[in-house]
N, CA, C and O atoms as CSV, one atom per row, in Angstrom:
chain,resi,resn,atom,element,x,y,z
A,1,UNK,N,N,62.262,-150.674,19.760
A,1,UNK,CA,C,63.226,-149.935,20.550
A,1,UNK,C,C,63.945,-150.916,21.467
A,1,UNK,O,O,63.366,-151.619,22.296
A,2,UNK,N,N,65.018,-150.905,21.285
A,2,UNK,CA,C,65.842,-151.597,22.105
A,2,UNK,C,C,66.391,-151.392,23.708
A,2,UNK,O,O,65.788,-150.526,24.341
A,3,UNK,N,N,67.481,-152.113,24.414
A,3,UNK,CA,C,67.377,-152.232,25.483
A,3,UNK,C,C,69.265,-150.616,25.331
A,3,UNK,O,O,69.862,-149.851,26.089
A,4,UNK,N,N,69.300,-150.940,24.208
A,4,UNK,CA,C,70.484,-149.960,24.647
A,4,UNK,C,C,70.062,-148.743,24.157
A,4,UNK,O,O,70.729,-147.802,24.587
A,5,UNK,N,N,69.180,-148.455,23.406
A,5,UNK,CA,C,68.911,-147.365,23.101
A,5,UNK,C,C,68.013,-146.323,24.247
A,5,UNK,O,O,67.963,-145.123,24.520
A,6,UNK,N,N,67.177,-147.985,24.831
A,6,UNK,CA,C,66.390,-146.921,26.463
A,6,UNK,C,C,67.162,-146.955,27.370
A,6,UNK,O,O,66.797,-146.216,28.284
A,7,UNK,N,N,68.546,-147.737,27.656
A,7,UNK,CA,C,69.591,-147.072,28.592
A,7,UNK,C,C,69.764,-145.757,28.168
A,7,UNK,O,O,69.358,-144.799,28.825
A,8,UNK,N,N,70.284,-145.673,27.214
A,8,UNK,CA,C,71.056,-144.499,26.382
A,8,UNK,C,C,69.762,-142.881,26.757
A,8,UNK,O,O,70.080,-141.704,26.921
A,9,UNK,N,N,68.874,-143.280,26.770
A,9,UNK,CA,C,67.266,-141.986,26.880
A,9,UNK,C,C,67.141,-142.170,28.309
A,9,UNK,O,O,66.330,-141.299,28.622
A,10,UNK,N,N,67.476,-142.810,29.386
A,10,UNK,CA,C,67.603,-142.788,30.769
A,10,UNK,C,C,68.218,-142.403,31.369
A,10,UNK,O,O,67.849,-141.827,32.392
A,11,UNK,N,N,69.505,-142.542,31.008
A,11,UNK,CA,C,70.522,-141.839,30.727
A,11,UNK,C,C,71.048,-140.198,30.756
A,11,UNK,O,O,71.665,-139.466,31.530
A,12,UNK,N,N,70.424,-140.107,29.456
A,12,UNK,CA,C,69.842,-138.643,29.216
A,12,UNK,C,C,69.064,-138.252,29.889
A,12,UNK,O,O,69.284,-137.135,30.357
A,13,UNK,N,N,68.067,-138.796,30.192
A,13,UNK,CA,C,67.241,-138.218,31.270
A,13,UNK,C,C,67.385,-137.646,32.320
A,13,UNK,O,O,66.839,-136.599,32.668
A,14,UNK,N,N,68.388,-138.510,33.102
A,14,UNK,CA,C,69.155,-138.363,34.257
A,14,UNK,C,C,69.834,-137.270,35.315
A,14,UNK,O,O,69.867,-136.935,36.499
A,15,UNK,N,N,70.549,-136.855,33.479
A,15,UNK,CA,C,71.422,-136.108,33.758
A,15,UNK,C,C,71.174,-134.973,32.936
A,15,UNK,O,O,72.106,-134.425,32.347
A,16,UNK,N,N,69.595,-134.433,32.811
A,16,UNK,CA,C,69.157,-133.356,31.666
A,16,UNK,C,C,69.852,-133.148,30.455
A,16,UNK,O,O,70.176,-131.983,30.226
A,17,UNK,N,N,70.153,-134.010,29.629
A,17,UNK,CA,C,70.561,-133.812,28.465
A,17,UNK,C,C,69.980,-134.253,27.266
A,17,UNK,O,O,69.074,-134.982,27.669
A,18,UNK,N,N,69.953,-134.258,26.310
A,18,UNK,CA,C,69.435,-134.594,24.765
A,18,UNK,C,C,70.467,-135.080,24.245
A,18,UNK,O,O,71.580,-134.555,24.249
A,19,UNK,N,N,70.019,-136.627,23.525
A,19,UNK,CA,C,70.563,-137.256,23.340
A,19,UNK,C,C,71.722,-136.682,22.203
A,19,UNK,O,O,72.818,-137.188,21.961
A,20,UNK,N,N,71.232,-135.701,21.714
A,20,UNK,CA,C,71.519,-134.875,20.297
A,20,UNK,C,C,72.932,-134.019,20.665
A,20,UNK,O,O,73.886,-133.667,19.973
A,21,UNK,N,N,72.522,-133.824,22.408
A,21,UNK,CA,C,74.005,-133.006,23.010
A,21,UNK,C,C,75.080,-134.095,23.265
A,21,UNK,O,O,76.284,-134.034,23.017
A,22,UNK,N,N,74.365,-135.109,23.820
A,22,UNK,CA,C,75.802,-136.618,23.748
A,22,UNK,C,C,76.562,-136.538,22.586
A,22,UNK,O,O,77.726,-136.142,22.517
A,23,UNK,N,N,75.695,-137.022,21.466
A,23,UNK,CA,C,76.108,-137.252,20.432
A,23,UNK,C,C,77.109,-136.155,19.987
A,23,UNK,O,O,78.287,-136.450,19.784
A,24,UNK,N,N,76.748,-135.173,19.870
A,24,UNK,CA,C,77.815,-133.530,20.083
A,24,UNK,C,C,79.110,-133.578,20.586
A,24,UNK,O,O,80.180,-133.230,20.086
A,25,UNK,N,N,78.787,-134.141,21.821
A,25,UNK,CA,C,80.011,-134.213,23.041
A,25,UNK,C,C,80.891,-134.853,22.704
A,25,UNK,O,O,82.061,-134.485,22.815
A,26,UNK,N,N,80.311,-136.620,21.923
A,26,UNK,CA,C,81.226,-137.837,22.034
A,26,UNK,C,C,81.696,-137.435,20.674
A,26,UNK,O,O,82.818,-137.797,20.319
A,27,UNK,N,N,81.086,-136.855,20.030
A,27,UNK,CA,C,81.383,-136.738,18.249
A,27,UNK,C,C,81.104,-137.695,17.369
A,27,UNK,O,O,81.981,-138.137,16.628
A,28,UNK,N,N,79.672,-138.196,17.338
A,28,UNK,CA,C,78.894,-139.440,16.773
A,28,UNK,C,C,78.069,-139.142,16.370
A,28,UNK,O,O,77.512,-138.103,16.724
A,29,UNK,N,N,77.701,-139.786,15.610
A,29,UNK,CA,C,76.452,-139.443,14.157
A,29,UNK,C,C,74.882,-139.690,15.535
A,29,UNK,O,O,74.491,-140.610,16.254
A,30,UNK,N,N,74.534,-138.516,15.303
A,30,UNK,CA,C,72.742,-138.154,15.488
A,30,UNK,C,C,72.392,-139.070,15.234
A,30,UNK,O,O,72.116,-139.914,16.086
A,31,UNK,N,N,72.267,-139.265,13.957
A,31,UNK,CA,C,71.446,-140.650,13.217
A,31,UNK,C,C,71.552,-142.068,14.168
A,31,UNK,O,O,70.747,-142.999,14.209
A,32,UNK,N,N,72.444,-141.948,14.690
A,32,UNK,CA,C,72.833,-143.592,15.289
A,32,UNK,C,C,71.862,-143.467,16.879
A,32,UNK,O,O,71.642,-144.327,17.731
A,33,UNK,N,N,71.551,-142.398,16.818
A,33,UNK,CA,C,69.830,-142.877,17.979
A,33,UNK,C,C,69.071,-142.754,17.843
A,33,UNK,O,O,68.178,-143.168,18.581
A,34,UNK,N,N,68.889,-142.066,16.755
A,34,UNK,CA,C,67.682,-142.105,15.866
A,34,UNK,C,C,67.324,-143.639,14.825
A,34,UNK,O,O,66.256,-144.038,14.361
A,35,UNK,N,N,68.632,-144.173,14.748
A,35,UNK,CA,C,68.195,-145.486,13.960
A,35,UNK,C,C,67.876,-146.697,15.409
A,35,UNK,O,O,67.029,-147.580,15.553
A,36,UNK,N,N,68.947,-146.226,16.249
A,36,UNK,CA,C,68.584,-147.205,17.741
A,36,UNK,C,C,67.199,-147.354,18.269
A,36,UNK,O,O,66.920,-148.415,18.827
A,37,UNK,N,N,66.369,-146.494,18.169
A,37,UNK,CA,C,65.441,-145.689,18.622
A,37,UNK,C,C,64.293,-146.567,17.338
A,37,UNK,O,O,63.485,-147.412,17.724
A,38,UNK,N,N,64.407,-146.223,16.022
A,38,UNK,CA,C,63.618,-147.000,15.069
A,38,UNK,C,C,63.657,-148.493,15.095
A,38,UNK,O,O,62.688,-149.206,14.833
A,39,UNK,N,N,64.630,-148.837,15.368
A,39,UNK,CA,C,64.871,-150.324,15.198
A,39,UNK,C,C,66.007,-150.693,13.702
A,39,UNK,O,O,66.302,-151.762,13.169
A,40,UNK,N,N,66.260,-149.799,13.513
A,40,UNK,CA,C,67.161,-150.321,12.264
A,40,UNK,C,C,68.478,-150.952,12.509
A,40,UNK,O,O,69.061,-151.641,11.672
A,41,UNK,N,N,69.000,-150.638,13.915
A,41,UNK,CA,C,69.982,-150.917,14.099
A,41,UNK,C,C,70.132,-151.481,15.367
A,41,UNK,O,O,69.024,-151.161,15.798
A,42,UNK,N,N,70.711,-152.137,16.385
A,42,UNK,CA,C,70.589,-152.952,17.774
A,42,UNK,C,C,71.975,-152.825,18.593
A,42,UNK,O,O,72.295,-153.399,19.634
A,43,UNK,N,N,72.526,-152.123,17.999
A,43,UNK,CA,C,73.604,-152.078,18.847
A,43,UNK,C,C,74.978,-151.038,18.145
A,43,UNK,O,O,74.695,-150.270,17.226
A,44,UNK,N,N,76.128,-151.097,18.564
A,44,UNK,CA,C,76.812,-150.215,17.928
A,44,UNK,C,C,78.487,-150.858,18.423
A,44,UNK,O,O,78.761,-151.690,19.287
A,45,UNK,N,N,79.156,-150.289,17.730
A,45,UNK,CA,C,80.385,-150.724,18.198
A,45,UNK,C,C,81.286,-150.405,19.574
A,45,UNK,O,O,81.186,-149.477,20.377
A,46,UNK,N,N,82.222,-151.562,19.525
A,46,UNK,CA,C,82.529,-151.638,20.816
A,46,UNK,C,C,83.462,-150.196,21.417
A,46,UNK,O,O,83.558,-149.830,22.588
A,47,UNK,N,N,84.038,-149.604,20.271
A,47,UNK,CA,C,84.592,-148.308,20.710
A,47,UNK,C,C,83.240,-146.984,21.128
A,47,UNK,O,O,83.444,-146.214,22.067
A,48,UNK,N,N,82.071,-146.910,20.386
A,48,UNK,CA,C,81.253,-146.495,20.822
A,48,UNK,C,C,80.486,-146.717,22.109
A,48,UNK,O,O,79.968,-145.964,22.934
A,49,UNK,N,N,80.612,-148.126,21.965
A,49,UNK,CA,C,79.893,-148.304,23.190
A,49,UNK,C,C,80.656,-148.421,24.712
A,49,UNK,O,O,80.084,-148.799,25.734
A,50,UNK,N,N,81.597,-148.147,24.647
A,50,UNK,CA,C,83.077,-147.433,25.928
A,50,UNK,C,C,82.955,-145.769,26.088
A,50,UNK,O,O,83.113,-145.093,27.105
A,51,UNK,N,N,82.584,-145.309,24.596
A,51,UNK,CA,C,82.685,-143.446,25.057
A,51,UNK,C,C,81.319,-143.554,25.607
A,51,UNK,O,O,81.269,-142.865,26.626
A,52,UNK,N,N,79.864,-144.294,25.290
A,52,UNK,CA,C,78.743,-143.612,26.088
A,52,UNK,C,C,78.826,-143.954,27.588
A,52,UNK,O,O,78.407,-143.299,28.542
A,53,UNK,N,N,79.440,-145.083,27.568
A,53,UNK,CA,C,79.660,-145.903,29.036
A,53,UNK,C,C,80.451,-145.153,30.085
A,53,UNK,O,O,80.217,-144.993,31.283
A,54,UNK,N,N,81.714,-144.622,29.121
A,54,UNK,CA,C,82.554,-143.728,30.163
A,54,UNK,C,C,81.862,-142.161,30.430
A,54,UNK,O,O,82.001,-141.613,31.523
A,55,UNK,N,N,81.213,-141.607,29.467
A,55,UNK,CA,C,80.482,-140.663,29.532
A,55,UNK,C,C,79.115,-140.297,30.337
A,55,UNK,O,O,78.574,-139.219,30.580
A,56,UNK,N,N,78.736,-141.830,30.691
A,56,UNK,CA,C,77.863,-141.400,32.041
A,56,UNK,C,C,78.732,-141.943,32.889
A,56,UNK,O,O,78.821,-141.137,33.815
A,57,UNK,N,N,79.305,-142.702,33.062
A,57,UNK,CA,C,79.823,-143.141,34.388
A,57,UNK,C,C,79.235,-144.599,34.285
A,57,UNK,O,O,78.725,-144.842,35.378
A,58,UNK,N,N,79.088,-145.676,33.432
A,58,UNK,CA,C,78.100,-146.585,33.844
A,58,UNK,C,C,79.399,-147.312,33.124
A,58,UNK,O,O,80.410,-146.717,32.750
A,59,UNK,N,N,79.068,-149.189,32.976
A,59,UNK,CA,C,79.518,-150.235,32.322
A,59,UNK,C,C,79.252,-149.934,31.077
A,59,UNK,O,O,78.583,-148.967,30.714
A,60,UNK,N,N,79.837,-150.865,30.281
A,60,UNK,CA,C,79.293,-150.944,28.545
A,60,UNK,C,C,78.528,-152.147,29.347
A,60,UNK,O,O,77.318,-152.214,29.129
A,61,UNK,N,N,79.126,-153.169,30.312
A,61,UNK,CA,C,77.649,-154.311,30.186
A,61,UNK,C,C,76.317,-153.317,30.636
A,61,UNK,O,O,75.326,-153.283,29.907
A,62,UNK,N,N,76.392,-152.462,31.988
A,62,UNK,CA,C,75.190,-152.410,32.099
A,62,UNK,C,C,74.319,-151.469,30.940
A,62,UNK,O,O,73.098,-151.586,30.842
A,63,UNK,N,N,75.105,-150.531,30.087
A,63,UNK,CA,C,74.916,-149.618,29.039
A,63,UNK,C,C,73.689,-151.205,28.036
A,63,UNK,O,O,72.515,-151.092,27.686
A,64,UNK,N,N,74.433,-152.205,27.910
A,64,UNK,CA,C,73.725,-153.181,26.577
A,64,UNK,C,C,72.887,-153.998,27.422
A,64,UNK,O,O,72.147,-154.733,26.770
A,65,UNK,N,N,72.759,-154.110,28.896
A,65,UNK,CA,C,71.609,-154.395,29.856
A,65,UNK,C,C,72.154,-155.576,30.255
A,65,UNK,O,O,71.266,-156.370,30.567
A,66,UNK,N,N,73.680,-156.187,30.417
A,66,UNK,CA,C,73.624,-157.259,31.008
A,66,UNK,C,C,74.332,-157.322,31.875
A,66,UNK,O,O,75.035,-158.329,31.960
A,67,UNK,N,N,74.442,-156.256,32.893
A,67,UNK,CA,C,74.574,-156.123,34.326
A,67,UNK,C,C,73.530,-155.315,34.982
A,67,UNK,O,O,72.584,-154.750,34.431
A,68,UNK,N,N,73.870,-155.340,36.395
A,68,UNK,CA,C,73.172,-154.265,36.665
A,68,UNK,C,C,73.725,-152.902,36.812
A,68,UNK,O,O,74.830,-152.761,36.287
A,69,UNK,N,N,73.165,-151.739,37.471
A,69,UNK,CA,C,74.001,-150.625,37.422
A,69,UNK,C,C,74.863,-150.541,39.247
A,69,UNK,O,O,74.558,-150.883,40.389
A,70,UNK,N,N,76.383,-149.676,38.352
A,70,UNK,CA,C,77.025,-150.165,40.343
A,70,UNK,C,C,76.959,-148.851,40.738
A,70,UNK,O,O,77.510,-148.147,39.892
A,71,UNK,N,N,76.525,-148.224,41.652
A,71,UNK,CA,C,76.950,-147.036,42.652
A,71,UNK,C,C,77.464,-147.373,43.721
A,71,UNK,O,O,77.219,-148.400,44.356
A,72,UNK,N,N,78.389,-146.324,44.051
A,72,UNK,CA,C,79.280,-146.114,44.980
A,72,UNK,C,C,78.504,-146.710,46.741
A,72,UNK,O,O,77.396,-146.598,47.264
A,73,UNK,N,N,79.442,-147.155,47.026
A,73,UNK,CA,C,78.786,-148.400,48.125
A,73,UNK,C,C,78.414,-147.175,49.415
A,73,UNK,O,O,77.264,-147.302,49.837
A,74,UNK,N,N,78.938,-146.436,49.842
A,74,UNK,CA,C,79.351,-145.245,50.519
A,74,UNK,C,C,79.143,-143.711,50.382
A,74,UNK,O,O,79.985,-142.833,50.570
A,75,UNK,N,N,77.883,-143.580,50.027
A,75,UNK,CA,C,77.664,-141.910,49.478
A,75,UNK,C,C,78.738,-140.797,50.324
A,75,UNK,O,O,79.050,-139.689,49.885
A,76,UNK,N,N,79.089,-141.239,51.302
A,76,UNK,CA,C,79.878,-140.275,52.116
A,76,UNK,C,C,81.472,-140.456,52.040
A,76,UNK,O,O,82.382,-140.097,52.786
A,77,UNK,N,N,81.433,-141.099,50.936
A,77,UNK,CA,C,83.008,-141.211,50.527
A,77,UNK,C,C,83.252,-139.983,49.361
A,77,UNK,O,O,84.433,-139.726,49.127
A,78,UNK,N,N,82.162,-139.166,48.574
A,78,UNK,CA,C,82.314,-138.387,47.366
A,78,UNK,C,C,83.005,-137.357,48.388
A,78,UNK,O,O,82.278,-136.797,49.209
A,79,UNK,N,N,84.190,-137.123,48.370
A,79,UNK,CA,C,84.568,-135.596,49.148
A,79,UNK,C,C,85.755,-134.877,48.047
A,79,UNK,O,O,86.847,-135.406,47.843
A,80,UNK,N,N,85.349,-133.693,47.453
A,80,UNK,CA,C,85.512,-132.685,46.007
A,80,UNK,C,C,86.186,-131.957,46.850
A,80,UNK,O,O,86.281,-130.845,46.331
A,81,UNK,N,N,86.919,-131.967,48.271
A,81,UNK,CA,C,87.728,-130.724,48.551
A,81,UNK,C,C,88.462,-130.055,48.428
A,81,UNK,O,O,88.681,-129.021,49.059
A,82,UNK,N,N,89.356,-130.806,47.026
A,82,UNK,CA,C,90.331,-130.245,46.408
A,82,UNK,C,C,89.496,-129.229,44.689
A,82,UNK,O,O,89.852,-128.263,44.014
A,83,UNK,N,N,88.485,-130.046,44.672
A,83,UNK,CA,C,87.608,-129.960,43.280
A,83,UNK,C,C,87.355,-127.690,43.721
A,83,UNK,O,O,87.679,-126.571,43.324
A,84,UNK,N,N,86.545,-128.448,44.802
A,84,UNK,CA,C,85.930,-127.589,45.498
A,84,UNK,C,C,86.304,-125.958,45.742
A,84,UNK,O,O,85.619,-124.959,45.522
A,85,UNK,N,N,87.966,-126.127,46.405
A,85,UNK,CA,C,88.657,-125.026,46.409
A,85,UNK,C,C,89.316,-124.204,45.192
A,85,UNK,O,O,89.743,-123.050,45.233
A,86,UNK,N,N,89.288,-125.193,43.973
A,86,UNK,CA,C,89.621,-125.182,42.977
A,86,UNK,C,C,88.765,-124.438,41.873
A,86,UNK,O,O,89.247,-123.914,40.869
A,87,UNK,N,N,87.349,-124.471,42.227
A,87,UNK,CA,C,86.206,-123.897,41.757
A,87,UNK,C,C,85.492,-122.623,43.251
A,87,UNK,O,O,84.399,-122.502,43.805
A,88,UNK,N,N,86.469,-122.115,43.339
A,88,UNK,CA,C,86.124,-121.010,44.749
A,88,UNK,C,C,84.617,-121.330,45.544
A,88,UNK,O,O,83.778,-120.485,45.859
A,89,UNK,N,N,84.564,-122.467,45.713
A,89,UNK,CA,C,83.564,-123.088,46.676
A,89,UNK,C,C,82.293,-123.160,46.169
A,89,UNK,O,O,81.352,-123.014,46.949
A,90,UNK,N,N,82.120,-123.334,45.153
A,90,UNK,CA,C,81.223,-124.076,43.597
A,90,UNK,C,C,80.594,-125.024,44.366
A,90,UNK,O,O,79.456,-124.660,44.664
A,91,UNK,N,N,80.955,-126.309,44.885
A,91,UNK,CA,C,80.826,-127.703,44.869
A,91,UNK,C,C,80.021,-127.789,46.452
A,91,UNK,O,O,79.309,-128.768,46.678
A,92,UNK,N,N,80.187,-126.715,47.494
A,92,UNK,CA,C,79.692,-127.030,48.373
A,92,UNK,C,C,78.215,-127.652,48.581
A,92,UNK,O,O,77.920,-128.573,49.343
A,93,UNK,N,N,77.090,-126.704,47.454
A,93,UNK,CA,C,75.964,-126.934,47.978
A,93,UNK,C,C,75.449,-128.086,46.688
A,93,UNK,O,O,74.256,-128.116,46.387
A,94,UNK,N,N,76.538,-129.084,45.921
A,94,UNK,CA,C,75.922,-130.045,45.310
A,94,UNK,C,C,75.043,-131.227,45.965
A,94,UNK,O,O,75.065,-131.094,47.189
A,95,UNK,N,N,74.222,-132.418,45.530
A,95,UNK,CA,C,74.145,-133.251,46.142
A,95,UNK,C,C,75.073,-134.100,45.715
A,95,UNK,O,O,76.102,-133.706,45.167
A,96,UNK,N,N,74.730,-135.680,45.977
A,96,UNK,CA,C,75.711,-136.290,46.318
A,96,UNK,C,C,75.513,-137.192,44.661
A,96,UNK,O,O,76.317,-138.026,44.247
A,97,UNK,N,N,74.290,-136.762,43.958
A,97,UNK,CA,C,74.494,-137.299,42.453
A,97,UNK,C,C,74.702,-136.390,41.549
A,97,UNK,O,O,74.715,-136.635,40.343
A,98,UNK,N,N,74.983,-134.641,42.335
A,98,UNK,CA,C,75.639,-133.981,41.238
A,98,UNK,C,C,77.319,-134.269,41.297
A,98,UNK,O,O,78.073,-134.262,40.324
A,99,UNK,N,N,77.674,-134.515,42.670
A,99,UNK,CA,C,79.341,-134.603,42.929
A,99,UNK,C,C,79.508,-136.061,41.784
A,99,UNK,O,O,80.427,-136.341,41.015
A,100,UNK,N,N,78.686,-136.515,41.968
A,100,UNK,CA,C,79.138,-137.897,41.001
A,100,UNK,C,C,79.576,-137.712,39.930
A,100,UNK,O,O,80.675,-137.881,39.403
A,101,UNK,N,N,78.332,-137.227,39.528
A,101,UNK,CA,C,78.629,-136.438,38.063
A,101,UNK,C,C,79.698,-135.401,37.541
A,101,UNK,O,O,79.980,-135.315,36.346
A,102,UNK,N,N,80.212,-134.703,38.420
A,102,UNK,CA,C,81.626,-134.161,38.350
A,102,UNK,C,C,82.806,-134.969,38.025
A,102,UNK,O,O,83.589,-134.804,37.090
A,103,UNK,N,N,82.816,-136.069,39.143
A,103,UNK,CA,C,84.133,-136.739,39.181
A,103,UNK,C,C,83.534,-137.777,37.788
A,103,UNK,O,O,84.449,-138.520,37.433
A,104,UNK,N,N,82.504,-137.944,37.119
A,104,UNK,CA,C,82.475,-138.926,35.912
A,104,UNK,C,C,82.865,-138.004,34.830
A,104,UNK,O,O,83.475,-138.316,33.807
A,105,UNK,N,N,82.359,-136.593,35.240
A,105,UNK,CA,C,83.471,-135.573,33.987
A,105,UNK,C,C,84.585,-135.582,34.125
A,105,UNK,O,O,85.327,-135.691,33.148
A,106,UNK,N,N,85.008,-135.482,35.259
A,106,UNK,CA,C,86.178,-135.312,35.305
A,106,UNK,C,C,86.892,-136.352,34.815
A,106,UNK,O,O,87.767,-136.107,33.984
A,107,UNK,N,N,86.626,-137.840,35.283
A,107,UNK,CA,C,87.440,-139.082,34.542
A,107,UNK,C,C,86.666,-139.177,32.774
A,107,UNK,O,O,87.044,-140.059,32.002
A,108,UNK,N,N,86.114,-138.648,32.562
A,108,UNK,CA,C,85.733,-138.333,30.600
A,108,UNK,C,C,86.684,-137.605,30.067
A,108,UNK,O,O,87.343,-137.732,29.035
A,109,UNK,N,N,86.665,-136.665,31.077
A,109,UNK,CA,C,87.896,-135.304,30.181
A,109,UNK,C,C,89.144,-135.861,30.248
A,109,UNK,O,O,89.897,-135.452,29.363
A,110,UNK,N,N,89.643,-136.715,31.059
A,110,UNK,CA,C,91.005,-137.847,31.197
A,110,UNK,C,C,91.473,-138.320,30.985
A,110,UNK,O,O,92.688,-138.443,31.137
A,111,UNK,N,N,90.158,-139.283,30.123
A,111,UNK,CA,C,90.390,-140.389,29.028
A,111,UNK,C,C,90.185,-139.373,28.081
A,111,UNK,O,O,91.231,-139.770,27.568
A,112,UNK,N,N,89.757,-138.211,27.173
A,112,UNK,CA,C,89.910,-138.013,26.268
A,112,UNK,C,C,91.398,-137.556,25.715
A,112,UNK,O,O,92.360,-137.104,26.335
A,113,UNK,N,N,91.262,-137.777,24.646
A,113,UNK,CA,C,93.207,-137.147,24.034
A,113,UNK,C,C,92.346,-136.299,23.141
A,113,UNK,O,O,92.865,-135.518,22.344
């Protein structure tokens, strides 16, 4: 098992999902973490490896392990008040790594065409 495949299950972890629902989301073969996961395979391409990266919010380096991971320097900079009013006051009682996770959907759904 490799180093991108246990980003990739930490990942998931993280953010309660199965890897099986990524794969769903991004529109990528199941099989390709299931072979990550066996060892048949070590890595994946560079367009793949930008949708899982942009899809959590992380690097493709730190996604293949050769950075580290960056969070926001300032937890009290996440402010959704436009998000917020927009979702009839949804966002108030998030914490400050669910707001993250919003604005990393939100820049996923952005980049997608």
């Amino acid at each position: 098992m490799g180093t991108l495949y246990e980003r990739i299950a930490e990942l998931c972890q993280e953010r309660g999902i199965k890897g099986g629902r990524m794969c769903s989301d991004l529109k990528i073969s199941k099989g390709l973490l299931t072979d990550l996961k066996m060892g048949r395979r070590s890595g994946v391409s560079a367009v793949t490896a930008q949708k899982i990266a942009d899809y959590f919010g992380v690097t493709v380096g730190y996604l293949l392990g050769q950075e580290p991971r960056l969070e926001p320097e300032d937890e009290q900079d996440l402010c959704l008040d436009g998000v917020d009013f927009a979702l009839y006051g949804e966002v108030r009682d998030l914490t400050q790594a669910q707001k993250r996770d919003v604005l990393r959907f939100i820049q996923f759904i952005k980049q997608k065409d």
